[in-house]
C-alpha positions in Angstrom: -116.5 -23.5 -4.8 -113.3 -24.9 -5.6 -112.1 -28.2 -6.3 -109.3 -29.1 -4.2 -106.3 -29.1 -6.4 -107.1 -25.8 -7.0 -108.1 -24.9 -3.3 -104.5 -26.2 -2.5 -103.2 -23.6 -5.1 -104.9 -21.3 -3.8 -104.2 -21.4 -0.5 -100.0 -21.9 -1.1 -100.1 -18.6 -3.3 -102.6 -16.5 -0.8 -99.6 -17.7 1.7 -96.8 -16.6 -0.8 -98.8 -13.2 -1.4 -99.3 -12.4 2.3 -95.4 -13.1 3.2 -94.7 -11.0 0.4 -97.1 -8.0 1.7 -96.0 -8.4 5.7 -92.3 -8.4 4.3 -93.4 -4.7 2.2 -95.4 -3.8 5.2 -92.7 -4.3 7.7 -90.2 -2.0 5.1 -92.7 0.7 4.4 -93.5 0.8 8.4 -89.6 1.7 9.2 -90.0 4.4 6.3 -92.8 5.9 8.2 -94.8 4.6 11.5 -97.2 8.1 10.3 -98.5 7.0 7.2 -100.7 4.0 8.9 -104.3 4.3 9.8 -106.4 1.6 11.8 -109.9 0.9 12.2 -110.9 1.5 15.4 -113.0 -1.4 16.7 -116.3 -1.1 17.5 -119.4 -3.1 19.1 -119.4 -7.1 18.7 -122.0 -8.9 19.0 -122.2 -12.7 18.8 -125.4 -14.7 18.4 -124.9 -18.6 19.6 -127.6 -21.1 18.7 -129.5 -22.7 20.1 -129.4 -19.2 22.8 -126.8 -17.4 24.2 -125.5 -13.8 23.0 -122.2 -12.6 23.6 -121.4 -9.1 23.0 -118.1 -7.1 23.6 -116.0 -3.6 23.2 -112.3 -3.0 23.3 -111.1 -1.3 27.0 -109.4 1.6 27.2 -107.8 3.8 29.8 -110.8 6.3 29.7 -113.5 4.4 29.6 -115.5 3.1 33.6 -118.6 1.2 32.1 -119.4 -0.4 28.8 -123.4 -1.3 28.6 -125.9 -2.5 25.6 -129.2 -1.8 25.0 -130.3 -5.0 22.1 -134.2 -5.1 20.8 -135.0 -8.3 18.2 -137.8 -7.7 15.6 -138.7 -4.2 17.3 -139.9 -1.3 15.0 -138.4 2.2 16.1 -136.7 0.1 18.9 -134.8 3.7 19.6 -136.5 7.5 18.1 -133.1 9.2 17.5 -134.9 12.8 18.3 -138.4 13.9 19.4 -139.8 17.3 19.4 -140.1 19.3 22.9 -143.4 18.9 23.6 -143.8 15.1 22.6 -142.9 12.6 25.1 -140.0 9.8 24.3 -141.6 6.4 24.9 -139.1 3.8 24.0 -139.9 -0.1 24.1 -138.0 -2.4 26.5 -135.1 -3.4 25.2 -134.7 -7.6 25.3 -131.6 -7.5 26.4 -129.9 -5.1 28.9 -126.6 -5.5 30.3 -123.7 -3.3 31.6 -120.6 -3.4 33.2 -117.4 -1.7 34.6 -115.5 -5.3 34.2 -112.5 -5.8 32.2 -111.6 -9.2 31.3 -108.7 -9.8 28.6 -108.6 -6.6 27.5 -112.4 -6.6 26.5 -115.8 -5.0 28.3 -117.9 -8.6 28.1 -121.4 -8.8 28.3 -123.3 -12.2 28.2 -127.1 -13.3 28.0 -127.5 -17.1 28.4 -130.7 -17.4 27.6 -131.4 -14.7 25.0 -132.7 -16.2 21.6 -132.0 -14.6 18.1 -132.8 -16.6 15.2 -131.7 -16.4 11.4 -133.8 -13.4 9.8 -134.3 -11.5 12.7 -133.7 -7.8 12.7 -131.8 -6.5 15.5 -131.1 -3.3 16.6 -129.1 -1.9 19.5 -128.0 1.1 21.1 -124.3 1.0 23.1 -123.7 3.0 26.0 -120.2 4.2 27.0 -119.3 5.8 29.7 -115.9 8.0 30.3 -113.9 9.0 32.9 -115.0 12.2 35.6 -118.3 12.2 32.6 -122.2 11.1 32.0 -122.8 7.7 30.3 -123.5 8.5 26.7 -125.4 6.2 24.4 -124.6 5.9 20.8 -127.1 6.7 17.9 -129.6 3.2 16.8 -127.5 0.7 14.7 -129.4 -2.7 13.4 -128.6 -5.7 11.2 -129.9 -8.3 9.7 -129.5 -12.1 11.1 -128.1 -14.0 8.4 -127.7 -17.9 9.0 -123.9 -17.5 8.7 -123.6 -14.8 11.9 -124.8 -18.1 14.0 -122.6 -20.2 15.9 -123.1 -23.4 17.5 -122.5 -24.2 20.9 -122.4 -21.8 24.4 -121.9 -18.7 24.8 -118.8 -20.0 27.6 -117.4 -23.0 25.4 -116.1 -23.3 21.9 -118.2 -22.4 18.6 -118.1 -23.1 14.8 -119.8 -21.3 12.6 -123.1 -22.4 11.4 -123.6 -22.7 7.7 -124.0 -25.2 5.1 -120.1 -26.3 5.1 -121.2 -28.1 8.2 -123.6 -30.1 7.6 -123.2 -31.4 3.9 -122.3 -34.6 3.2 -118.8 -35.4 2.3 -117.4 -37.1 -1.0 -115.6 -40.1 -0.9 -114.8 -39.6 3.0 -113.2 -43.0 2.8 -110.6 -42.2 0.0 -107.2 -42.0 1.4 -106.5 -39.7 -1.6 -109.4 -37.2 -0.6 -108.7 -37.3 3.2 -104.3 -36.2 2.4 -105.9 -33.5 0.0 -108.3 -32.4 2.5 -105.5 -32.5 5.3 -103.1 -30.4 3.2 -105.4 -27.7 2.4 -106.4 -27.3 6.0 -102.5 -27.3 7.1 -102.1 -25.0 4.2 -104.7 -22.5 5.4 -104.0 -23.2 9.5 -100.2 -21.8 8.3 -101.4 -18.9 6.1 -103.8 -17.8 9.3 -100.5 -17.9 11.6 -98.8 -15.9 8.8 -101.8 -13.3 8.5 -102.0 -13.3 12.2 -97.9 -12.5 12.9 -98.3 -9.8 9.8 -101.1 -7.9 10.7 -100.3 -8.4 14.7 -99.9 -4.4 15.5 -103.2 -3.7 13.1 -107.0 -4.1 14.1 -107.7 -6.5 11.2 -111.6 -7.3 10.5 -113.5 -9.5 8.5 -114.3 -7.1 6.3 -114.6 -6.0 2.7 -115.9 -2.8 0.7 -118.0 -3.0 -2.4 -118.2 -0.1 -4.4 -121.6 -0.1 -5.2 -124.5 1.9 -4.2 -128.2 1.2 -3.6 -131.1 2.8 -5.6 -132.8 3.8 -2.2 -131.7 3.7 1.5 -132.4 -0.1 2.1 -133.3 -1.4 5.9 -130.7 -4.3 6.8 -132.6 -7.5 5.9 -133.2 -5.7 1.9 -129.3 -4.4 1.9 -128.4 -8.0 2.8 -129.9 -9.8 -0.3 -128.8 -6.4 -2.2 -125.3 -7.4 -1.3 -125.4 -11.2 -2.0 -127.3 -10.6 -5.6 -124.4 -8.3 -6.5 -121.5 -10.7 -5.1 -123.0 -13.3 -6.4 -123.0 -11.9 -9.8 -119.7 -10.4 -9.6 -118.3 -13.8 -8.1 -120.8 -16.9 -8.8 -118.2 -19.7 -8.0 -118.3 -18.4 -3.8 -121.5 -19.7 -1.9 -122.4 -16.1 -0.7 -125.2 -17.8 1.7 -122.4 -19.3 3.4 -119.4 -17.1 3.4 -121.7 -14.2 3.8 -122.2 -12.4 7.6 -123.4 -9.1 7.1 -123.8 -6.0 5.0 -124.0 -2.5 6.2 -123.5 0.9 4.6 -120.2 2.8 4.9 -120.8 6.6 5.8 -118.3 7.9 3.2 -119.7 5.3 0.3 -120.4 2.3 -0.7 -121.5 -1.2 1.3 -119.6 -3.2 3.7 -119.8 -7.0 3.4 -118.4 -8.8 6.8 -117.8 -12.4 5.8 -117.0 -15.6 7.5 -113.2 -16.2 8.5 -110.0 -14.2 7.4 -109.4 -17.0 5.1 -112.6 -16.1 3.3 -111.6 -13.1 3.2 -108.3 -13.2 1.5 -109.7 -15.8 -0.9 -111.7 -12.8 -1.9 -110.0 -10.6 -2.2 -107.4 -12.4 -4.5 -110.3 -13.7 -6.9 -111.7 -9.6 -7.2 -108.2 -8.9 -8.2 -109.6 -10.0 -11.7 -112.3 -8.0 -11.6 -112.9 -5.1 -14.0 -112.6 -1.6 -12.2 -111.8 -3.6 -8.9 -115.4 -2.9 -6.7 -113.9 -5.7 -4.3 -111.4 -4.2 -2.1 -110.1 -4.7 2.2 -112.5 -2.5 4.1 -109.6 -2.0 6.7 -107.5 0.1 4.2 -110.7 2.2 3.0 -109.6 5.9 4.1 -112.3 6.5 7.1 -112.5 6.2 10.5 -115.9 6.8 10.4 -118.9 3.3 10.3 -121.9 2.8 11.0 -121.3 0.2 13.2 -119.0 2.3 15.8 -119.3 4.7 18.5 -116.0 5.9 18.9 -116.7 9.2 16.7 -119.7 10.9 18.1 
């Protein structure tokens, strides 16, 4: 992607350019607490290797129970709407869990032993229920399994993130050289995540970008997915897409949604589209909506 004089560059002007922005953030934020809008956070789900699933929704006060409903490789895993006289049959989901459990702040569901591969289609149905209310359970979202949504290790230990960065042979391990330029750019990017972190502490940050681009029919997840990495990779062919990639989805009010790897990804990103032409790269978390596919606040 980058050599690494230039990832060291990089990664000292991405953490110039975000204590720049928290410094403008924290001075626009006295002018006016009213002008910032969130994303609220919605379903996440995380898929360990070689099993284990993970999934989890923010608590709040209103909310008693927090359940999932996940089918894998399942054709109309959940009819949205049948006519009166026809019976709903739906399938059996693979994995079923509840629970009225808060742990850090989180609803946590786990599965163990469920297994979800890379190329999988998965789709899944959340069920909240409110206070002094009836459980309600959110219209059928799906996605496609890329490699890079993977992790390795348990779903109760530690996980990295399994791609291709983890498993290719390095160059000239042995060179003292290599290893302090190696070591520098990590320190560089460990301090611009701590930076990124204290700035964007009272916002829901994602991993998420917006592509302004449109498909020439309503594509199923897997199809969207290599939509998405054909158009980022022509619009960007120095970033291993395969890699940084997680997942694509479509944004109600237009356009696609790319979730990528780490935060670092994604401010590398978004500084390199910054020389794009019409600028069809931007941070999905300043798009103006509230409204995703992926979330079931807004029913």
């Amino acid at each position: 992607m980058f050599n690494r004089k230039q990832s060291i560059l990089l990664a000292t002007a991405l953490t110039l350019l975000v204590l720049l922005g928290c410094l403008l953030d924290h001075t626009d934020a006295k002018r006016s607490r009213s002008k910032s809008r969130h994303r609220p956070k919605g379903v996440n789900i995380e898929i360990y290797h070689p099993k284990g699933v993970m999934v989890w929704y923010p608590y709040r006060t209103d909310l008693e129970l927090f359940g999932i409903e996940i089918y894998i490789n399942k054709n109309d895993a959940a009819p949205e709407t049948a006519s009166s006289s026809e019976e709903v049959i739906r399938p059996v989901c693979d994995i079923c869990l509840n629970t009225t459990e808060v742990s850090y702040g989180k609803f946590i569901l786990r599965s163990e032993n469920a297994i979800i591969r890379g190329r999988d289609r998965v789709t899944y149905r959340a069920i909240l229920k409110k206070t002094n209310s009836e459980p309600r359970i959110s219209s059928s979202n799906e996605f496609y399994v890329s490699e890079s949504r993977i992790l390795l290790g348990s779903v109760t230990g530690e996980a990295i993130a399994c791609n291709s960065a983890t498993s290719e042979p390095r160059i000239g391990e042995s060179n003292e050289d290599d290893k302090a330029l190696r070591d520098e750019i990590k320190l560089l990017e460990d301090i611009l995540l701590e930076v990124n972190q204290e700035c964007s502490a009272s916002q829901n940050q994602t991993k998420q970008l917006h592509l302004i681009a449109e498909t020439p029919t309503r594509y199923n997840a897997a199809e969207l997915y290599e939509f998405a990495t054909n158009w980022l990779t022509s619009a960007l062919p120095s970033v291993n897409w395969n890699r940084t990639m997680v997942d694509a989805f479509y944004v109600v009010n237009g356009g696609i949604g790319i979730e990528v790897a780490t935060i670092i990804d994604k401010l590398k990103i978004l500084k390199m589209a910054q020389g794009l032409a019409d600028h069809p790269i931007t941070d999905l978390d300043t798009f103006q909506s509230e409204d995703f596919t992926n979330e079931i606040d807004m029913w």
